[in-house]
C-alpha positions in Angstrom: 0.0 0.0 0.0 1.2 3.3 -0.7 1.6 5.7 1.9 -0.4 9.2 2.3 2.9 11.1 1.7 3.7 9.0 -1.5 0.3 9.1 -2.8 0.1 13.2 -2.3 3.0 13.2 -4.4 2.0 11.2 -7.1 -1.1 13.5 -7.2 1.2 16.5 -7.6 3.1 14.5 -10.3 0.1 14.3 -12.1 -0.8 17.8 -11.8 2.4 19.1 -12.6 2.2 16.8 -15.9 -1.2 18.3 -16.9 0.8 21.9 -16.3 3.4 21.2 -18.4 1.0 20.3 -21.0 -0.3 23.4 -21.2 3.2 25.0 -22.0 3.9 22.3 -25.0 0.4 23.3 -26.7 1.6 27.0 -26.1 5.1 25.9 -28.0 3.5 23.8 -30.3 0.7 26.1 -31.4 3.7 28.6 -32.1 5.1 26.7 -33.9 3.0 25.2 -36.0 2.5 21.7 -34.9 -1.1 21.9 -34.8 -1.4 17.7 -34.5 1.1 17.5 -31.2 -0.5 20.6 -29.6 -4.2 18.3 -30.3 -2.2 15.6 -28.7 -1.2 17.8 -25.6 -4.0 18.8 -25.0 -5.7 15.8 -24.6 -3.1 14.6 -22.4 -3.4 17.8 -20.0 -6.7 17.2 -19.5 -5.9 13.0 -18.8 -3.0 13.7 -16.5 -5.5 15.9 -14.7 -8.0 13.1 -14.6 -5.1 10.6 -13.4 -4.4 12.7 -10.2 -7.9 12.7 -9.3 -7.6 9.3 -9.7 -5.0 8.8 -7.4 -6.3 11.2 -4.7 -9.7 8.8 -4.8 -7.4 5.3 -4.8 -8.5 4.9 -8.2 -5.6 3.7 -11.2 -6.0 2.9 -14.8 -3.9 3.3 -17.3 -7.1 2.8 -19.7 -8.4 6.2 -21.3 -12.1 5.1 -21.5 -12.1 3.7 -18.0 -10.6 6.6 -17.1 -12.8 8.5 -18.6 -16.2 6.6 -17.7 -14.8 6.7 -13.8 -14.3 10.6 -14.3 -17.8 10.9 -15.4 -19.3 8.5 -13.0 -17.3 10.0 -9.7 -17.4 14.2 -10.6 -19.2 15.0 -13.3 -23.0 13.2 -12.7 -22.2 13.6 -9.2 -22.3 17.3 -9.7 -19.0 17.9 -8.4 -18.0 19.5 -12.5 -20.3 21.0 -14.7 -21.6 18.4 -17.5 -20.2 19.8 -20.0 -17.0 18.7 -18.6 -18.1 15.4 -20.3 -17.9 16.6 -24.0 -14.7 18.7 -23.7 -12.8 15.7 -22.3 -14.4 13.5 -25.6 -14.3 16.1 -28.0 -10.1 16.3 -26.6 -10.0 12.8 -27.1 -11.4 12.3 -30.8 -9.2 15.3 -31.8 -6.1 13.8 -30.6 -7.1 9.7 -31.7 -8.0 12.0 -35.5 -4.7 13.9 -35.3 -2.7 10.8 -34.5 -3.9 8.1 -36.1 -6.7 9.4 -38.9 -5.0 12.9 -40.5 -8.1 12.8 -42.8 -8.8 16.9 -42.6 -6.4 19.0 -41.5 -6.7 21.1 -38.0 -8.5 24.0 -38.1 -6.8 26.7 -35.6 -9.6 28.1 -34.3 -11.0 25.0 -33.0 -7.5 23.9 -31.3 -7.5 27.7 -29.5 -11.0 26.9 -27.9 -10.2 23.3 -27.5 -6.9 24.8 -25.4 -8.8 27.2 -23.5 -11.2 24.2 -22.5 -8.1 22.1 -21.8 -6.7 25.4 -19.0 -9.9 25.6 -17.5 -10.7 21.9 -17.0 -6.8 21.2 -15.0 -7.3 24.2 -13.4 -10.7 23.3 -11.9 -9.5 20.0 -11.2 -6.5 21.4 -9.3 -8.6 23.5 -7.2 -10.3 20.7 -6.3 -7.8 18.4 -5.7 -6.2 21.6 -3.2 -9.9 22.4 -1.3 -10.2 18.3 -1.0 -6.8 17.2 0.8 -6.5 13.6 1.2 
């Protein structure tokens, strides 16, 4: 079993992850690497996830579990807004289309609001996880 002290770390790994996500989609918007800033940004918002995770004993390694225990735990418990839901899928299917599929290319705009979504959702989580100590 881990201990409190491990586990609060691991939570601020995570967090800290999500963070730096946020600076690599600011670098890779700049520079025009529209796909890996997609991919960043979904990852921001699962490392974000994966720290609540760990502050609730929860671990999986699985986006879609991760995804359906987010939803299950925080967002139709009321403890996010719903719309929390669609960011996190609509962040998912643009990373699985800019990594896998290519078939249209990125359209800026989109990315900029899907980044915005992606700052407010860690930050929202990391207030949480800082008003909720373990």
């Amino acid at each position: 079993m881990i201990s409190s002290s491990d586990k609060n770390a691991l939570v601020l790994l995570r967090i800290e992850q999500a963070e730096n996500c946020i600076s690599d989609t600011e670098y890779c918007m700049a520079d025009g690497r529209l796909a890996m800033a997609s991919n960043r940004i979904y990852y921001g918002m699962f490392y974000a996830m994966l720290a609540l995770g760990l502050r609730q004993d929860y671990k999986s390694s699985k986006y879609q579990q991760m995804i359906g225990w987010f939803n299950k735990n925080f967002v139709h418990t009321g403890i996010f807004p719903k719309h929390f839901t669609r960011l996190v899928k609509d962040a998912f299917d643009a990373r699985v289309e800019s990594d896998y599929e290519v078939s249209e290319p990125i359209i800026t705009a989109d990315l900029e609001a899907r980044f915005a979504d992606m700052k407010r959702f860690i930050s929202t989580i990391k207030a949480w996880i800082e008003a909720n100590p373990a």
